[in-house]
C-alpha positions, 0 to 999 in steps of 0.5 A, a space after each residue: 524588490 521586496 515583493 521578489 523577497 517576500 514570494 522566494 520566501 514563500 517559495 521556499 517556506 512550501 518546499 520545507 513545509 512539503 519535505 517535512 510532510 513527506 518525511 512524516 508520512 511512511 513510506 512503506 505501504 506493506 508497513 500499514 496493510 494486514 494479509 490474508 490468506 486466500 487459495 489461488 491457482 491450487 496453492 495458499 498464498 497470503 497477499 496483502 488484504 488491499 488486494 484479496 478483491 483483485 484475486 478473487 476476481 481472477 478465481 481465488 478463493 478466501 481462505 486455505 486451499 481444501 486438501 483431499 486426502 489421496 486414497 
């Protein structure tokens, strides 16, 4: 009977200490990334920097769009 004790008090003591480390952590990923702005489609966006490589692949540019004066 006490190793039944002693393993449910292990249990428990992992699901507490899992829930504080949750808690601790943040949560939000838009909270600890910067953005950069990049032209993608004819038009400035600013995305977060994590994904710049994503739309580079796809064809945007890093930096504004380049605007050409009409004539």
């Amino acid at each position: 009977m006490k190793k039944f004790y002693k393993m449910t008090a292990l249990s428990v003591s992992a699901v507490v200490a899992c829930t504080v480390l949750n808690m601790a952590l943040p949560q939000d990923v838009s909270a600890q990334t910067s953005t950069q702005v990049i032209c993608f489609r004819g038009q400035t966006v600013s995305v977060p920097s994590y994904l710049v490589t994503r739309y580079v692949a796809s064809g945007a540019r890093v930096g504004p769009c380049q605007v050409t004066p009409s004539l």
